[in-house]
C-alpha atoms as one frame of an Amber mdcrd trajectory, in Angstrom:
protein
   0.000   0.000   0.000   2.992   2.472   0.705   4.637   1.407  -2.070   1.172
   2.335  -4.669   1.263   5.475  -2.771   4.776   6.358  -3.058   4.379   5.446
  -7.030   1.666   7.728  -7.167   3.012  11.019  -5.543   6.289  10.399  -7.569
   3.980  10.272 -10.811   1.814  13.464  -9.903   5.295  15.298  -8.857   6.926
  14.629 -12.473   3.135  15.352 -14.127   2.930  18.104 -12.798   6.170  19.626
 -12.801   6.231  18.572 -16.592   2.696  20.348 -17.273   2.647  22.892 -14.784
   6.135  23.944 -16.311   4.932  24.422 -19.780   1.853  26.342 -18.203   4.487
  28.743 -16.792   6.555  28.693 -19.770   3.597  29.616 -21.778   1.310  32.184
 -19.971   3.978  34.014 -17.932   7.771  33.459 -18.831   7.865  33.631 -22.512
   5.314  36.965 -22.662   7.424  38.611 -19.084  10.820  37.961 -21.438   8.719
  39.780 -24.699   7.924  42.665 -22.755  11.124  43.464 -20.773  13.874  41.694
 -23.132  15.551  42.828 -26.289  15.366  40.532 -29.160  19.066  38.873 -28.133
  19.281  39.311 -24.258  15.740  37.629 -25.004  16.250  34.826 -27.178  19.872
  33.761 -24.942  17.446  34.390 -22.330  14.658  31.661 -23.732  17.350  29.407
 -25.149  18.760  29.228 -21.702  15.450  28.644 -19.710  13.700  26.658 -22.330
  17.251  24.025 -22.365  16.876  23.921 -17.689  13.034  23.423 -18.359  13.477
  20.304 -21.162  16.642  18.972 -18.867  13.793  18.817 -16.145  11.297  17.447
 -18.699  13.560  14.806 -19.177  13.917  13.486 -15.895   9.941  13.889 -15.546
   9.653  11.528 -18.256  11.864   8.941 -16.489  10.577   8.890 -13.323   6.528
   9.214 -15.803   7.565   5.776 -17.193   9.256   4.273 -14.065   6.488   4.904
 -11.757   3.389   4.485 -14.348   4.731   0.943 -15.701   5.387  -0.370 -11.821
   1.875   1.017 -10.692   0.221  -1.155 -13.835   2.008  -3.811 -12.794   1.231
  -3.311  -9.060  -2.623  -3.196 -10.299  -2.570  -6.725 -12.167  -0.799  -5.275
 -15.758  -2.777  -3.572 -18.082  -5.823  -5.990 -18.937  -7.211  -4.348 -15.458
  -7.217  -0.790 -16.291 -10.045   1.173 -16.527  -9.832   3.513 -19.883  -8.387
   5.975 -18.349  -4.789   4.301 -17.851  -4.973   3.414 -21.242  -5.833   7.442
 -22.407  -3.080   8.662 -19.956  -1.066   6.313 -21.771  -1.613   6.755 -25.163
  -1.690  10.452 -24.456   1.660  10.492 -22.185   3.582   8.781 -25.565   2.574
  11.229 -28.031   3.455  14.377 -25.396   6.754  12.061 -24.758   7.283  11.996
 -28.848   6.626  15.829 -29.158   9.019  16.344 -26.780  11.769  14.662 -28.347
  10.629  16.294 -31.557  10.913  19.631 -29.949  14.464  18.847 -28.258  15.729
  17.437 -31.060  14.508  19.608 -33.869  13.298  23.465 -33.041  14.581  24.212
 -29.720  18.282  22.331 -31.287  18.134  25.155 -33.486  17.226  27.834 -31.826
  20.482  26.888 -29.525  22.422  26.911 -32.411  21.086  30.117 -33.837  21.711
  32.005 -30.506  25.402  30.541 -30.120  26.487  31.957 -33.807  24.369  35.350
 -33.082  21.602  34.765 -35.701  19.182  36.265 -33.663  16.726  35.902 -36.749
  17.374  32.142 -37.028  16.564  31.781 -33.299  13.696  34.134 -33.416  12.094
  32.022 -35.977  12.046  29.093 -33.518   9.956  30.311 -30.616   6.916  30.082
 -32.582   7.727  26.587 -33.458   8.631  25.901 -29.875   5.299  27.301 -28.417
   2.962  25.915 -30.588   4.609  22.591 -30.143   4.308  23.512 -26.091   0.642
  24.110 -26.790  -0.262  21.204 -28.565   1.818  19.437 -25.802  -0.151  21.365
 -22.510  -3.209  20.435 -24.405  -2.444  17.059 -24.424  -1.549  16.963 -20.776
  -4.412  18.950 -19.611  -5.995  15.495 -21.083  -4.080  13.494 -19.324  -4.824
  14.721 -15.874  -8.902  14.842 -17.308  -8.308  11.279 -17.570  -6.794  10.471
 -14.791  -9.926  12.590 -12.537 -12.706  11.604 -14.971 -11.735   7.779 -16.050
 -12.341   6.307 -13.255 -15.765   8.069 -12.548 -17.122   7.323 -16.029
């Protein structure tokens, strides 16, 4: 029973961080940098917070798989779950496969872009980035719907 529990608050942590994070990235970070930063203090600024945010992402992810795979197994493996484990799942690989699209792809080039200077480059990646963020907080606002609302329908 500790164990499931332990699982559990280890899986909400990384959720959240992960979602929460891109909420913040979104809604308050990206438009406080806009409004106070010029274009290349702003885009080393993004590069920099966008690469500690997706380092964090990363290890959300782990500890996501690690913790969601042992409590399936803990419940009797997947042929148990209610539809809900199998959204959050479904939904959880295709915000994990965004993520390594956006890591490896856009936000790989805005880096690049803002170590050689080419502030237009780099500028031409945020948009990229946050749509790709939206799609992604989208999808996780799903997740945690179907985490609440599975197991009630």
């Amino acid at each position: 029973m500790l164990l499931a529990a332990v699982l559990l608050l280890l899986h909400l942590l990384a959720a959240t961080f992960w979602v929460g994070g891109m909420a913040l990235m979104q809604w308050a970070v990206r438009p406080a940098a806009a409004q106070t930063l010029e274009p290349p203090e702003r885009l080393r600024f993004m590069a920099a917070t966008l690469g500690r945010f997706l380092n964090g992402v990363r290890v959300a992810i782990v500890v996501l798989l690690a913790s969601g795979v042992a409590m399936v197994l803990l419940g009797g493996g997947p042929g148990g779950m209610h539809w809900g484990v199998h959204a959050m799942v479904a939904l959880g690989l295709v915000m994990m496969g965004l993520y390594g699209h956006l890591r490896r792809a856009p936000f790989a080039q805005l880096e690049r872009a803002v170590a050689a200077g080419d502030w237009s480059a780099a500028a031409q990646r945020l948009p990229v980035i946050r749509r790709l963020v939206n799609v992604n907080l989208a999808l996780g606002v799903a997740v945690f719907a179907a985490a609440v609302l599975g197991p009630a329908l």
